[in-house]
MITI-509266 format. One line per 8 residues: number of its first residue (from 1); for each residue x, y, z of N, C-alpha, C. Coordinates in steps of 0.2 Angstrom, whole numbers. Layout:
NUM = X,Y,Z,X,Y,Z,X,Y,Z; ...
//
This chain:
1 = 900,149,348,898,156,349,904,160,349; 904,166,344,910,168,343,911,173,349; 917,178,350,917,184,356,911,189,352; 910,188,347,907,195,345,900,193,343; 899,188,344,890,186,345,887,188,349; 882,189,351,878,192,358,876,184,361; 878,184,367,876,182,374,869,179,373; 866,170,371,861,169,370,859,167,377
9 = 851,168,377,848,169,385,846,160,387; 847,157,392,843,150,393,838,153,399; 833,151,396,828,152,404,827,144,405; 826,145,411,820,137,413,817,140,420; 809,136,417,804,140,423,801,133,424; 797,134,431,797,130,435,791,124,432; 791,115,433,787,111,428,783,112,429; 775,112,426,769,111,428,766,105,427
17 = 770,100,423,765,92,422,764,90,429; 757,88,432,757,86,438,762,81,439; 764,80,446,769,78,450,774,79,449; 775,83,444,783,83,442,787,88,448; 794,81,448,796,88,454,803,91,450; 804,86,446,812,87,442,813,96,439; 817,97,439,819,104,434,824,102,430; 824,106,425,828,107,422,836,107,421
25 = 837,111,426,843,114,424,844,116,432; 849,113,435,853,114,440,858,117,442; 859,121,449,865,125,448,871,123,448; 873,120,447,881,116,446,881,116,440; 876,115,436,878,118,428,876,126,426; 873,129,429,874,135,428,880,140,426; 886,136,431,893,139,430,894,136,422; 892,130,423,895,126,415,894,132,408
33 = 886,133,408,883,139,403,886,145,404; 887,147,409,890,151,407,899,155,405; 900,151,406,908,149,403,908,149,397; 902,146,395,902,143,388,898,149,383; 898,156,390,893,161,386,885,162,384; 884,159,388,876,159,389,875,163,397; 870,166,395,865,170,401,860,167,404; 857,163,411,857,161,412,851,164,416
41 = 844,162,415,837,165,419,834,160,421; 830,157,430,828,155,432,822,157,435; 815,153,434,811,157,438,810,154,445; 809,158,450,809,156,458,806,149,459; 811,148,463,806,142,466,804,136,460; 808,135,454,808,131,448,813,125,451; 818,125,456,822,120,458,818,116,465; 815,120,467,814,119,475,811,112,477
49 = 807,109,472,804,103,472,809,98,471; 816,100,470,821,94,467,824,95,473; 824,99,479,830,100,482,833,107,481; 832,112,477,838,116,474,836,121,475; 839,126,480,835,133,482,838,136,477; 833,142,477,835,150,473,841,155,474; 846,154,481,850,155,483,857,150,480; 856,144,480,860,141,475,861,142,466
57 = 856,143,464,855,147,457,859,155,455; 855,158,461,859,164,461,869,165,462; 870,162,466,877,160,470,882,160,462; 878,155,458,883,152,452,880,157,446; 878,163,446,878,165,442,871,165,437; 866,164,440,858,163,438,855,168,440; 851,174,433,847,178,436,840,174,439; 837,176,444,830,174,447,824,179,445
65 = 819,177,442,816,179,437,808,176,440; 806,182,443,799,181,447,792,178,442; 791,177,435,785,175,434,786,172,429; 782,164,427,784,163,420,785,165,413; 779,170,416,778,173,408,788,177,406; 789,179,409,796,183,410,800,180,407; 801,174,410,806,168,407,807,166,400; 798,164,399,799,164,391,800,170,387
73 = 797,176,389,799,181,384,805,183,384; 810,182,389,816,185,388,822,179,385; 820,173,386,824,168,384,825,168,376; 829,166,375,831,165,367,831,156,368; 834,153,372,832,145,372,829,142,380; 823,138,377,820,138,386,821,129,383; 822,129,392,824,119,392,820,119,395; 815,114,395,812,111,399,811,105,400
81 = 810,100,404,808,94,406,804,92,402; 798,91,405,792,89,400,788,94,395; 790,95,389,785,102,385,783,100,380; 779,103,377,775,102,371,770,96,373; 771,92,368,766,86,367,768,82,374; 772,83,378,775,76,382,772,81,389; 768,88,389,765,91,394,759,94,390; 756,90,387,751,96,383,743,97,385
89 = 743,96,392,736,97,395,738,101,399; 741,103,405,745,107,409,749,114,405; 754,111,401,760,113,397,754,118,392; 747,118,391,746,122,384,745,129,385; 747,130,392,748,139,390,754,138,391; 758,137,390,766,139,387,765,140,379; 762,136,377,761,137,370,761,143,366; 757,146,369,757,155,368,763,160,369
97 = 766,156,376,772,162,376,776,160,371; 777,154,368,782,153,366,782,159,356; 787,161,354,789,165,349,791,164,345; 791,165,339,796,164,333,803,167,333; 807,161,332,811,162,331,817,158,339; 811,160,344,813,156,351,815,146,348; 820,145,352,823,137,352,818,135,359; 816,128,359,815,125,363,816,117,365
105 = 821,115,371,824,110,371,821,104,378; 819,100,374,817,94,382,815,90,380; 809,85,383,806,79,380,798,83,379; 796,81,371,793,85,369,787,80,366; 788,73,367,783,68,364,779,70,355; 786,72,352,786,72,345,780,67,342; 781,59,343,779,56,340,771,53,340; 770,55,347,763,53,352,758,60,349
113 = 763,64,348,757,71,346,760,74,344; 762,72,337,765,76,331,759,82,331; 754,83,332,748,88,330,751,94,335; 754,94,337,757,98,344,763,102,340; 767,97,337,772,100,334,772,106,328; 767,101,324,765,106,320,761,112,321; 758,112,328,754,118,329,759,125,331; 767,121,335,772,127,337,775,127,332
121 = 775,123,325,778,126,319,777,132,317; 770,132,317,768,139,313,768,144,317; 772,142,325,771,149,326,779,152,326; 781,148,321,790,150,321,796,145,326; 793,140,331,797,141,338,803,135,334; 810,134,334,813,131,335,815,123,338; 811,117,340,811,112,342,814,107,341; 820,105,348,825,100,348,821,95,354
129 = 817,89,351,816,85,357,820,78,357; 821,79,363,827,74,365,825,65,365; 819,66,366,817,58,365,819,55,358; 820,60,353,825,60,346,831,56,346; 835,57,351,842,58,350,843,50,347; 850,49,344,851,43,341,855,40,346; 851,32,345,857,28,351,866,27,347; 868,32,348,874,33,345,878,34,351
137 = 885,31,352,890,33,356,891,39,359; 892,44,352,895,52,354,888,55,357; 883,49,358,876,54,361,875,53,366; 879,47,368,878,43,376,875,48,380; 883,53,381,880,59,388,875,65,387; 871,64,382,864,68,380,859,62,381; 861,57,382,852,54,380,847,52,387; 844,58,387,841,58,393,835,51,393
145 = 834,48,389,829,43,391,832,37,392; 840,38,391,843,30,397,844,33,402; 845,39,403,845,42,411,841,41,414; 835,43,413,830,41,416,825,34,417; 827,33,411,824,24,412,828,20,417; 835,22,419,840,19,424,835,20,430; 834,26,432,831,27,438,825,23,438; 820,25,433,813,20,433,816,13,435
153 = 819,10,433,822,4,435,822,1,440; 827,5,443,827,6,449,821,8,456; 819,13,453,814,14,457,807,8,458; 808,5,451,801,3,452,801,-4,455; 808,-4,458,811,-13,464,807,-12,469; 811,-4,471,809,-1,479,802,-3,479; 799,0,472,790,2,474,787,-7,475; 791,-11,470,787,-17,472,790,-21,479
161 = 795,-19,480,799,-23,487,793,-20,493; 792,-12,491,787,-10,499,780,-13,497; 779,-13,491,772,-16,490,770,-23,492; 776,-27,493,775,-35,493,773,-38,499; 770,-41,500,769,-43,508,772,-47,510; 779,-48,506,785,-55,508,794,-49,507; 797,-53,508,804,-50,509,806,-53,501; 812,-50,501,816,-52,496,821,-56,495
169 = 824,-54,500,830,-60,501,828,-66,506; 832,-70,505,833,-78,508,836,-76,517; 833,-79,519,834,-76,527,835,-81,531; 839,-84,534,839,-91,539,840,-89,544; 834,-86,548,833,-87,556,831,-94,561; 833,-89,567,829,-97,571,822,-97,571; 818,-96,566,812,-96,566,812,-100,558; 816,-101,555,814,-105,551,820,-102,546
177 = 820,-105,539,820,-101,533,817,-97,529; 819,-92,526,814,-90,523,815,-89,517; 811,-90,511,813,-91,503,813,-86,499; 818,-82,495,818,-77,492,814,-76,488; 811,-68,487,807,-67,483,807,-68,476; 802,-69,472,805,-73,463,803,-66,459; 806,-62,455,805,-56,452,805,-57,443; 803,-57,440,804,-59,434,801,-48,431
185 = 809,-46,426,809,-42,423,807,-43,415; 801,-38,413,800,-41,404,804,-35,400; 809,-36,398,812,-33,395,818,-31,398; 825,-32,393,833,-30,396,835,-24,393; 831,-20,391,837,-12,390,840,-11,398; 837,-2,395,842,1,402,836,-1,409; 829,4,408,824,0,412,827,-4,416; 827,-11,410,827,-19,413,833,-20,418
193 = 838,-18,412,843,-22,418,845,-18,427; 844,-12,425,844,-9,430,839,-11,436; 833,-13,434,830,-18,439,830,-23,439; 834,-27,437,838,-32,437,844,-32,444; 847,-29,440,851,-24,445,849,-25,454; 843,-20,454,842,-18,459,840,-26,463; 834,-28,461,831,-32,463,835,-40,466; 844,-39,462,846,-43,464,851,-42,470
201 = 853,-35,470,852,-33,476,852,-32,482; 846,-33,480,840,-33,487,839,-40,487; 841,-46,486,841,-55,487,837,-59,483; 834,-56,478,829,-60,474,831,-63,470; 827,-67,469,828,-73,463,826,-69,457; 828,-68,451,829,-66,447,827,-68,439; 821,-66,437,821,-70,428,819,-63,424; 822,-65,417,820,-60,413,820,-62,406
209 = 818,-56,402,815,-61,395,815,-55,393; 818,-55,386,819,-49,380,818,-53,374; 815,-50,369,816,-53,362,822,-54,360; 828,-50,361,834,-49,357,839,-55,361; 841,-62,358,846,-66,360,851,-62,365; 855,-57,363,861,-55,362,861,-52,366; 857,-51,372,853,-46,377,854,-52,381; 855,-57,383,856,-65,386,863,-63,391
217 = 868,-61,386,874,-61,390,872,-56,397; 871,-50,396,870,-46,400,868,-44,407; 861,-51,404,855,-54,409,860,-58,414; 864,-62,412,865,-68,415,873,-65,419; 877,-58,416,881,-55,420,878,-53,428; 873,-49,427,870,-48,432,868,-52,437; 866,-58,437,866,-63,442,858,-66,441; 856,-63,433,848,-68,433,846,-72,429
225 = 841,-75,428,840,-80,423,838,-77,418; 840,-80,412,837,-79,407,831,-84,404; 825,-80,403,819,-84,401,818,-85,393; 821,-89,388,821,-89,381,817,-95,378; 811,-90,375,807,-93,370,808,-93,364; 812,-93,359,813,-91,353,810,-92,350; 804,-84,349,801,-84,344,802,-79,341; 808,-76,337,811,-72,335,816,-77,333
233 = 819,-77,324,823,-79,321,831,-74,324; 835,-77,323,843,-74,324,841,-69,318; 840,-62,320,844,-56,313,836,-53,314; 831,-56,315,822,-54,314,821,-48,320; 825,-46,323,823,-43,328,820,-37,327; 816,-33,329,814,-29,325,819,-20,328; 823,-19,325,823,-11,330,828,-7,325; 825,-1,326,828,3,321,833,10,325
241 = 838,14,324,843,18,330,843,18,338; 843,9,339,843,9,345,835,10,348; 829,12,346,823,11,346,819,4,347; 813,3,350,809,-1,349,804,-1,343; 805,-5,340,800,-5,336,790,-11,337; 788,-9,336,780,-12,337,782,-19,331; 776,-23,335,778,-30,333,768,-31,332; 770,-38,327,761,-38,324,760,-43,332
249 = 752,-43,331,750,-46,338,748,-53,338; 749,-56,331,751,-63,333,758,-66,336; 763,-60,334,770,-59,338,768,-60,346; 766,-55,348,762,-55,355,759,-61,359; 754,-63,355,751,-67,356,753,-73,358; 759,-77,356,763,-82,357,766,-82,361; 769,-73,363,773,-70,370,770,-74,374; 765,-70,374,759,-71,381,759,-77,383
257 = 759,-84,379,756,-88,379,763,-93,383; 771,-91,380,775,-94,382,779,-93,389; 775,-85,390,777,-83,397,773,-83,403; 767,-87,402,761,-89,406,764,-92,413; 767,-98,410,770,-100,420,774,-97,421; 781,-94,418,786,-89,421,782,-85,425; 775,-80,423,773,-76,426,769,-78,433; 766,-84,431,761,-89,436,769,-90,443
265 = 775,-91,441,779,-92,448,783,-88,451; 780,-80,447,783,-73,450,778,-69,456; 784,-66,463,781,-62,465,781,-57,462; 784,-57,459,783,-46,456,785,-47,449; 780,-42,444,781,-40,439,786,-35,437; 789,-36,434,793,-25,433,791,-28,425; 787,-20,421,786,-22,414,788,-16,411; 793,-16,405,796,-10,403,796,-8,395
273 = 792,-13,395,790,-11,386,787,-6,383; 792,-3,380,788,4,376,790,4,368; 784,7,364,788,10,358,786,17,357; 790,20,355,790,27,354,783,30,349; 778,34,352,772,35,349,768,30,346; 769,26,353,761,21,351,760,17,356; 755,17,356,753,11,361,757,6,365; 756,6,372,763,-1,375,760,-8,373
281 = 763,-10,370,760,-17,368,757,-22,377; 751,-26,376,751,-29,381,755,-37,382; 756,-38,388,762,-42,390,759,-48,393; 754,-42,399,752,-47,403,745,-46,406; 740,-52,402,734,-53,401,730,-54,409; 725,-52,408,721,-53,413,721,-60,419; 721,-63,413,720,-73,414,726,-74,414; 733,-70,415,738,-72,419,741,-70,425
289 = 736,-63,427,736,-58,432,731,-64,436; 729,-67,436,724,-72,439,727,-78,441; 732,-80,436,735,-85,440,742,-85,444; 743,-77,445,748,-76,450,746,-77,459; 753,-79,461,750,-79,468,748,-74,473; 742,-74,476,739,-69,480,745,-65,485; 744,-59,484,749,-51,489,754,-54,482; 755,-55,475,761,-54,471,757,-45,469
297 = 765,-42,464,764,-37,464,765,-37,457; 763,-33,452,767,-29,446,766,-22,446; 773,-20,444,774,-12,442,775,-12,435; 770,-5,433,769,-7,426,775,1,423; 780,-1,423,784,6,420,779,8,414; 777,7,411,776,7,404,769,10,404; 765,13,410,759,13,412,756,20,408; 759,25,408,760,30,405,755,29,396
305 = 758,24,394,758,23,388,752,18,386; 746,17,392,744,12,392,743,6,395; 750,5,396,752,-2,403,754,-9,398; 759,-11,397,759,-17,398,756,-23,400; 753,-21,406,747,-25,410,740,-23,407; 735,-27,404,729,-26,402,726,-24,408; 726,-24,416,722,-21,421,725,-14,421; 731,-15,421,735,-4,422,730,0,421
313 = 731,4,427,725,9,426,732,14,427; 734,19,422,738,25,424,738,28,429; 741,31,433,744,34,439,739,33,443; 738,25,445,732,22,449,736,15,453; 735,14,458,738,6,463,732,4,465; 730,-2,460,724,-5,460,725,-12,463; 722,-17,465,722,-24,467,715,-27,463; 719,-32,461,713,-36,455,716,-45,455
321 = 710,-47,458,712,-54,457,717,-53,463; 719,-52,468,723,-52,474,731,-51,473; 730,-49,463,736,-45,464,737,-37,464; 744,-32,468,744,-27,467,745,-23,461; 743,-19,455,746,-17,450,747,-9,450; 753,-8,452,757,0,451,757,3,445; 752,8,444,753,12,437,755,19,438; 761,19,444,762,25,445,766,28,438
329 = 766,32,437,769,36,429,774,41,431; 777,42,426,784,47,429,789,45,435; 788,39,436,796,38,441,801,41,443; 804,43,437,810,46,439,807,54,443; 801,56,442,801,63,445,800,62,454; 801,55,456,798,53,464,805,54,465; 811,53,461,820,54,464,822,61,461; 818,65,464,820,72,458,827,76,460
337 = 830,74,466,838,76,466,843,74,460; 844,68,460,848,66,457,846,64,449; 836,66,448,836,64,439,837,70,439; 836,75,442,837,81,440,847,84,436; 849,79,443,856,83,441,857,78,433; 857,74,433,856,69,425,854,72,423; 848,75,421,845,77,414,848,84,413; 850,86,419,851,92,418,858,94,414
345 = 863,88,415,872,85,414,869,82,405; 863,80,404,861,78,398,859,84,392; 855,88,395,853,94,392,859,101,391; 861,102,396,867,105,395,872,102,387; 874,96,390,880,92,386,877,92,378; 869,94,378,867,94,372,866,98,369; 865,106,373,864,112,371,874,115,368; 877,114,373,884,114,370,887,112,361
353 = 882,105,362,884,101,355,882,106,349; 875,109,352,871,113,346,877,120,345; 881,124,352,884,128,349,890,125,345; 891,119,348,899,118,343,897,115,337; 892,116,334,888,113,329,886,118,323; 884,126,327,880,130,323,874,131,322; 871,126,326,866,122,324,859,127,326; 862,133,332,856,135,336,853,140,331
361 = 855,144,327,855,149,322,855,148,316; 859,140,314,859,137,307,858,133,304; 861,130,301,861,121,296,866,118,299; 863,112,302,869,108,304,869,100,299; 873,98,295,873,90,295,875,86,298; 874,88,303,876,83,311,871,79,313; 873,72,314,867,68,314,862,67,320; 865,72,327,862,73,331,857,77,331
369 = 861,81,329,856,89,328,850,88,322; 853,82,317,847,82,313,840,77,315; 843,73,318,838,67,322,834,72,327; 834,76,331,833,77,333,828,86,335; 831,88,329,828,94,327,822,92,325; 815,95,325,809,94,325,806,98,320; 804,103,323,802,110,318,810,117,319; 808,120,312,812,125,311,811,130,306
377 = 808,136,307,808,141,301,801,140,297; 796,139,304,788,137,303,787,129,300; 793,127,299,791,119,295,792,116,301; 788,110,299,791,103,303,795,99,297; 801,98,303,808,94,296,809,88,298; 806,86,304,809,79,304,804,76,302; 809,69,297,806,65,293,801,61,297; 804,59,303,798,55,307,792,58,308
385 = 793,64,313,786,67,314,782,69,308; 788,70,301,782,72,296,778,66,295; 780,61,294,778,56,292,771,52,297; 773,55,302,768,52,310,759,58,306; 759,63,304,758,69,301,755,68,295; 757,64,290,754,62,285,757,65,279; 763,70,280,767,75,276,772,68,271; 775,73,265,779,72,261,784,71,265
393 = 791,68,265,796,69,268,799,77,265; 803,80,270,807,85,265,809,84,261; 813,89,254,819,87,251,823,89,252; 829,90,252,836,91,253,836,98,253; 834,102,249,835,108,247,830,111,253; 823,108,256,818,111,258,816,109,263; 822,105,265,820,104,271,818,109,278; 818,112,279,818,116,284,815,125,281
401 = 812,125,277,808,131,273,800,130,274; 799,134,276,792,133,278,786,132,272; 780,129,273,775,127,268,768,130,275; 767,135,269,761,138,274,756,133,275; 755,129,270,747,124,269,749,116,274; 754,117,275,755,111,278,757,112,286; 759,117,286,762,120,296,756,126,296; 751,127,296,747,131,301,746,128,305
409 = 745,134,313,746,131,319,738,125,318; 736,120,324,732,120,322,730,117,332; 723,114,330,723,113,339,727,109,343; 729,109,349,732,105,351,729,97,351; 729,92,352,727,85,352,723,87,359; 717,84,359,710,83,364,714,77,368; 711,81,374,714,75,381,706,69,378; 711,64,380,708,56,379,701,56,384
417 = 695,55,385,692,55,389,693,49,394; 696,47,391,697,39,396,704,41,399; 707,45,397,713,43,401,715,49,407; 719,48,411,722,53,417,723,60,414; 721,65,417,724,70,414,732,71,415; 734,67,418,744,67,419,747,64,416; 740,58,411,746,53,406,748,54,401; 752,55,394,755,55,391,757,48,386
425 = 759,53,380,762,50,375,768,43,376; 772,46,376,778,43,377,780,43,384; 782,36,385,785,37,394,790,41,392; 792,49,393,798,52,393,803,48,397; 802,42,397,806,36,402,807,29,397; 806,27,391,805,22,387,813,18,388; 813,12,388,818,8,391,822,5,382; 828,7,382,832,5,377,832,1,373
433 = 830,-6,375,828,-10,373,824,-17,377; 819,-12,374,811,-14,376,809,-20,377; 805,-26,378,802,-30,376,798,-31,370; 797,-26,369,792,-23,361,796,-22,356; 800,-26,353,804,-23,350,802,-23,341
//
């Protein structure tokens, strides 16, 4: 942003996805944007659910901005947490405010509901969603879906450690001994190891299982075991920029089959398999869920997305067969201090790139900015989403040129009649590398 440019506006207004507590944009980075020459609008009370009064916003340099409709009209780029397709039962009256020509930057469930995208295309808006980003090095400090799968990780030890009717670690008192609890993690990305992590911790006995070999070291750095079926050739592994990729269900099916005792001699599940706009593959079958032992738990990370677990009911703590199964969704939004100050250290860091890019006003060949720019100039450009859409890929020349027959706005995607009004597309939390791979 040159000296002689005008002062681009960032709003962020308060989230409306149910439970969500997280915000965007915290004020320790407030100072950051604005150094950087950004102008800086907050709507009230948009922190407070994190922790983060209106007074601390104000302090570093943040106008307070009484209503949301205000925020989006005056912003030139609004961040949000969850928008578009990744809030789009709650989120669809933002749809309206938002304008041509306006940027908007967050996790935006591109692939889950491409019909969403194309609806903001034709209304001009600018779309950078983050669930995009490439698992590239220079993207580390933008990629808000390790940040947050870290915390889901995490979080989801605690949820099963309070949920268990046993302890977790090995305890020698004068009343006996007592034997550590057994935790078996399905999948090592970030998710996984991090509840790996956690769970060892806390004294557990520790097993875990990933399709990818190579993910073995990592497991067994940590202090757990590795569970190896090899039904995946050396090189066959399926994943494409660091993504999980969908696997056919005769793949699946032999999982299940190989992972029946592991899971028969586990107190707690943690299941973190996701692929980006589809379906979470199932892991763990009913007839497995039955022969775990009575007060075992699973948390189903992936529940959002369907469940891992064939019993997962989304944002629901059911007991079936005398096991517990947590389909709480949104994790990271139950530690909103600190995913906040994360996502917020990740969207910033990514909004900078686009000014040292050019990228917010123009063409970039950056492969960030290309991965993860969505729609532009009434089009939808990325090749992904076009292709989720049924679209031609762009070509080089036209990419980003609008086609009137193919971007009119259209309706936004019908809530599922079967499912929670608070579940979504893509777990805005999907684990590195997944079980599903």
């Amino acid at each position: 942003m040159t000296q002689d440019a005008p002062r681009k506006i960032v709003g962020v207004a308060r989230e409306s996805f149910p439970g969500e507590r997280r915000v965007a944009l915290v004020p320790a980075q407030v100072a950051v944007l604005a150094k950087a020459g950004f102008d800086v609008l907050v709507e009230r009370a948009a922190g407070t659910r994190a922790g983060y009064l209106d007074d601390e916003y104000a302090r570093l340099g943040a106008e307070l901005i009484d209503t949301r409709e205000a925020v989006f009209q005056r912003a030139d780029i609004v961040c949000q947490v969850r928008a578009a397709g990744a809030n789009r039962h709650a989120g669809a009256e933002d749809f309206k405010l938002l304008r041509d020509g306006q940027t908007l930057i967050g996790m935006c469930d591109p692939l889950g509901q491409p019909e969403i995208m194309q609806n903001l295309a034709g209304r001009g808006v600018s779309i950078f969603a983050l669930e995009l980003l490439p698992r590239i090095t220079r993207a580390q400090s933008m990629d808000v879906l390790s940040s947050m799968a870290s915390v889901a990780g995490y979080k989801a030890v605690l949820t099963a450690a309070t949920l268990l009717p046993r302890m977790f670690p090995m305890m020698m008192t004068a009343a006996g001994t007592i034997t550590p609890g057994r935790v078996f993690v399905l999948g090592a990305g970030v998710a996984g190891l991090q509840a790996i992590a956690t769970a060892k911790r806390l004294g557990a006995v520790v097993w875990s299982y990933d399709i990818r070999p190579a993910v073995k070291e990592e497991v067994l750095s940590l202090g757990a075991k590795f569970l190896e079926l090899n039904l995946v050739k050396s090189g066959e592994d399926k994943q494409s920029g660091g993504y999980a990729q969908q696997m056919d269900e005769e793949f699946y099916r032999k999982q299940r089959e190989a992972m029946t005792k592991q899971i028969a001699d586990s107190d707690v599940i943690i299941t973190t398999a996701a692929v980006p706009g589809r379906k979470a593959p199932i892991l763990v079958t009913e007839e497995m869920v039955k022969g775990m032992p009575p007060g075992s738990v699973i948390v189903d990370i992936a529940a959002e997305q369907g469940g891992n677990c064939e019993l997962t009911k989304a944002n629901e703590v059911i007991v079936e067969h005398g096991v517990t199964i947590d389909g709480t969704i949104n994790l990271p939004a139950t530690v909103p201090y600190h995913t906040s100050q994360m996502y917020a250290k990740n969207v910033v860091t990514f909004l900078l790139h686009l000014q040292k890019e050019n990228a917010l006003d123009g063409e970039s060949e950056d492969e960030i900015v290309r991965d993860t720019l969505v729609t532009r100039g009434g089009a939808v450009v990325n090749p992904r989403v076009r292709e989720a859409l049924g679209l031609t890929p762009p070509s080089a020349e036209a990419s980003t040129k609008s086609s009137a027959s193919e971007n009119e706005p259209v309706a936004a995607a019908p809530a599922d009649e079967n499912a929670d009004t608070a579940s979504e597309e893509t777990s805005p939390e999907q684990d590195s590398g997944q079980t599903a791979k």
